[in-house]
C-alpha positions in Angstrom: 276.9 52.6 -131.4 277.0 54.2 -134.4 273.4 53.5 -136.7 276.2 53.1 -139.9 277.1 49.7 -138.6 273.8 48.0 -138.7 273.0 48.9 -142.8 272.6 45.9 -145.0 275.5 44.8 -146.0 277.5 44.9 -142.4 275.8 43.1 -139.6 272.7 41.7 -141.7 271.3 39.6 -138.7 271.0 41.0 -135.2 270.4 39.2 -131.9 269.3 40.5 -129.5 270.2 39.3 -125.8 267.2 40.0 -123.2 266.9 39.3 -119.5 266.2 35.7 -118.1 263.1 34.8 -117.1 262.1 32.3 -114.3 262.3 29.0 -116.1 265.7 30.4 -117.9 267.1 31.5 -113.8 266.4 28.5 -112.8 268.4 26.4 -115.3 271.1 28.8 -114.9 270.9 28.3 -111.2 271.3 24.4 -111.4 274.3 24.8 -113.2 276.0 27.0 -111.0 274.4 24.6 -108.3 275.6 21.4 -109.8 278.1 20.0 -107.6 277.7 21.9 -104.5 277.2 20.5 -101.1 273.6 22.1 -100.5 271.7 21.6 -97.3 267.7 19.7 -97.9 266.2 23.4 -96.9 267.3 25.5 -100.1 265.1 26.0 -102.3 266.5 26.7 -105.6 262.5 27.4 -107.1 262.1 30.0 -104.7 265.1 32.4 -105.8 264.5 31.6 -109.0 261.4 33.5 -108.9 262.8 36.4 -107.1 265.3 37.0 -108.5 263.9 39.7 -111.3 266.2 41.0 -113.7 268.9 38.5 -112.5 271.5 37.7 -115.6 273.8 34.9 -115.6 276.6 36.9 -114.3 274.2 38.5 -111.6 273.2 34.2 -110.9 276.8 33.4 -110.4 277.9 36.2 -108.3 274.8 35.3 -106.5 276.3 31.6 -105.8 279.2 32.0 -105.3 278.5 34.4 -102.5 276.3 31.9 -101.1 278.9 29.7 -100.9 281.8 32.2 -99.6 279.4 32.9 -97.0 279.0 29.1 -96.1 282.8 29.0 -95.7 282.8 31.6 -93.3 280.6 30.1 -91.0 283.1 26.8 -90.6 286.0 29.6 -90.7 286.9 29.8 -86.6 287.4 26.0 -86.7 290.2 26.2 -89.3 293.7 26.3 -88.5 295.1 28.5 -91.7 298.5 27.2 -90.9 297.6 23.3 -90.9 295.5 21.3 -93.8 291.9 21.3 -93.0 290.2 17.9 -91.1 288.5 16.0 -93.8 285.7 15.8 -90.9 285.4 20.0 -90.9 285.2 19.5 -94.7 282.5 17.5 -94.5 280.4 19.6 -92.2 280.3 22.5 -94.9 277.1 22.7 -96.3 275.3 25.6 -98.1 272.2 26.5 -96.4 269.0 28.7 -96.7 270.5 31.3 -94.3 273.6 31.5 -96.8 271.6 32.2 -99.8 269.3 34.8 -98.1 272.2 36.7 -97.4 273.8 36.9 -100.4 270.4 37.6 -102.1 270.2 40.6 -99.9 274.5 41.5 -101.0 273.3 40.7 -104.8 271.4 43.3 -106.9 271.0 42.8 -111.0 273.8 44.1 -112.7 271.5 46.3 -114.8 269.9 48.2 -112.1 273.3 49.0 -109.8 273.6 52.5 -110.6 269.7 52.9 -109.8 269.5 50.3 -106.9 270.4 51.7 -102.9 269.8 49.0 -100.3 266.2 48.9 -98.9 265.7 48.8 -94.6 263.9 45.1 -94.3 260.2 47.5 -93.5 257.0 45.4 -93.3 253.5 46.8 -93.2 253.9 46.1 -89.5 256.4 48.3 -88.8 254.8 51.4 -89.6 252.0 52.9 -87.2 248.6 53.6 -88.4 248.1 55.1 -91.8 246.0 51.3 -92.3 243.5 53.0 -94.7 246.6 53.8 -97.1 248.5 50.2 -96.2 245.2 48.3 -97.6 245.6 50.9 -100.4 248.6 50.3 -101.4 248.6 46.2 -100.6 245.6 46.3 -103.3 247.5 48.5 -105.5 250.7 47.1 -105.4 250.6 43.7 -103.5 247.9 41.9 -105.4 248.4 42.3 -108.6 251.9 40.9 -108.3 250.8 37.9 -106.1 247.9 37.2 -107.9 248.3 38.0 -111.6 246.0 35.6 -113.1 242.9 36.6 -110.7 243.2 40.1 -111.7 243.6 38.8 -115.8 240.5 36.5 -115.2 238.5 39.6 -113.9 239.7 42.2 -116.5 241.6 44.0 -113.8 244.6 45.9 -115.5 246.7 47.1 -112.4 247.1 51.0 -111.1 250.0 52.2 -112.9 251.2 54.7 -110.7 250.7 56.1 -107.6 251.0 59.3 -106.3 252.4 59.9 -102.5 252.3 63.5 -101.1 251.9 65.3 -97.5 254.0 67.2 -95.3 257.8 65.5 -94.5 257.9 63.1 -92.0 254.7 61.8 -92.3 255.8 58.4 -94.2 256.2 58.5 -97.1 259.7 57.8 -98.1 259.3 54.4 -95.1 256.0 53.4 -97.5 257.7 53.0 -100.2 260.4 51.2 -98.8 257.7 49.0 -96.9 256.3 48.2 -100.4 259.8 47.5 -101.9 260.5 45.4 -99.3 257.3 43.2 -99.9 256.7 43.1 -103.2 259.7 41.2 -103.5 259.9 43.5 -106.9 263.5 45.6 -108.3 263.0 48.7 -106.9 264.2 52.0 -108.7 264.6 55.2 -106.3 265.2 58.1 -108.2 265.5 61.8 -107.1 263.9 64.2 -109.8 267.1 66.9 -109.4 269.2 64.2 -110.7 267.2 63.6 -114.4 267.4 67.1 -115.3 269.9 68.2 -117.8 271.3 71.4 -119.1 271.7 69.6 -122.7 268.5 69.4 -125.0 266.6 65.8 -124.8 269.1 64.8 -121.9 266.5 64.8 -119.4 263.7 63.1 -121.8 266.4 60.4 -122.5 266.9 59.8 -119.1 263.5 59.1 -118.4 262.9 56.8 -121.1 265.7 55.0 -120.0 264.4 54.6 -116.3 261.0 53.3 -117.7 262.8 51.5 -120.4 265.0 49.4 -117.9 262.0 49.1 -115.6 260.2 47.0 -118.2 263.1 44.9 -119.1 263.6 43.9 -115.4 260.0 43.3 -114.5 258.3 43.6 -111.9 259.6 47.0 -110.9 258.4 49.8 -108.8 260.1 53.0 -109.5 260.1 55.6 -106.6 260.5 59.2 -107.4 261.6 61.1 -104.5 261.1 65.0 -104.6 259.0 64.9 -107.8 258.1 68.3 -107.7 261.1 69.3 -109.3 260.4 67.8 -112.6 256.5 68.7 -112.4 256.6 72.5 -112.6 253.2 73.9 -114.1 253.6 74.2 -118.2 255.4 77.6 -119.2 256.2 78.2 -115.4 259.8 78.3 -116.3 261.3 80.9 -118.2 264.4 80.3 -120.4 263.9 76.6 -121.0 261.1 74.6 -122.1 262.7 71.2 -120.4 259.8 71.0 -117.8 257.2 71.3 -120.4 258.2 68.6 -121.9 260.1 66.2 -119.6 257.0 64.4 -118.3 
């Protein structure tokens, strides 16, 4: 937008529009709720805190695909061709299972063109490495589960954490372990695809990453293959991008 439209004179008060929070999702969720046949077992608190970043639109989506779902479940017993029973009518009810699987189809409008689906990976699944799971639970675990505990101590949480060994040794199924447990948006990026050719391109698309990250908080962002944006300074000749990108 151009910065001529917000001088005095044009558009003198500005509003700005941010993200829900939990209290806010979960309002919005009881409207979209209001009315609709759900079983005794959802529990509308529960996505309301995990759903991070979640807007309105993202809320109603999310709904609506619950109840879609719901409908196919009761769909073999319909005759297309004939009016429905009123007693099949009466058995549809939106359950737990429904939501969870439109929670996993779902993803905050905001963070689709950063977002890939994430393999459901718990700690379990991966073999050894324990010494860097209880790292990483500490790092990344606690401080999400247990904010006030760390606040109390004067804990401020790791900010970032550096993976690195030969492929194949985990990695890559580490990070997707702690996506998938953390419960937090998770932002995979591959440092080829930041760079630009055009001056402050790649700076700008950083601070973007980092600056959609803290709207939709919690987030972990992964950078795969960071080595390309981490050259050593003056290493590259003809462009001083990767002196400056990070």
């Amino acid at each position: 937008m151009s910065q001529a439209l917000r001088r005095p004179g044009r558009f003198d008060t500005e509003i700005r529009f941010s993200v829900p929070n939990k209290n806010a999702r979960n309002e919005i969720f009881k409207i979209h709720t209001r009315g609709m046949p759900m079983d005794v077992d959802v529990d509308i608190d529960y996505y309301s805190e995990v759903t991070h970043g979640f807007v309105g639109a993202d809320i109603m989506a999310f709904v609506r695909e619950a109840a879609m779902d719901a409908i196919r479940d009761i769909l073999p017993e319909i005759n297309i061709d004939e009016p429905i029973p009123i007693e099949i009518i009466q058995k549809l009810f939106v359950k737990d299972k429904n939501f969870l699987k439109a929670f996993k189809e779902i993803k905050p409008s905001a963070l689709r063109e950063y977002i890939r689906d994430i393999p459901e990976v718990s700690w379990d699944d991966i073999g050894g490495l324990e010494e860097i799971k209880r790292e990483l639970i500490e790092a990344v675990d606690w401080p999400l589960s247990h904010p006030k505990l760390f606040k109390k101590a004067g804990i401020r949480p790791i900010g970032g954490i550096l993976l690195f060994g030969p492929p194949g040794c985990g990695k890559t199924l580490l990070a997707e372990a702690i996506a998938s447990e953390s419960q937090s948006n998770f932002i995979t990026i591959k440092g080829p695809e930041l760079m630009s050719k055009w001056v402050g391109e790649s700076e700008k698309n950083i601070r973007g990453i980092f600056a959609k990250a803290r709207e939709l908080a919690p987030s972990i962002i992964y950078f795969d293959e960071i080595e390309a944006l981490t050259a050593n300074r003056g290493g590259w000749k003809g462009s001083a991008v990767y002196d400056t990108v990070i």
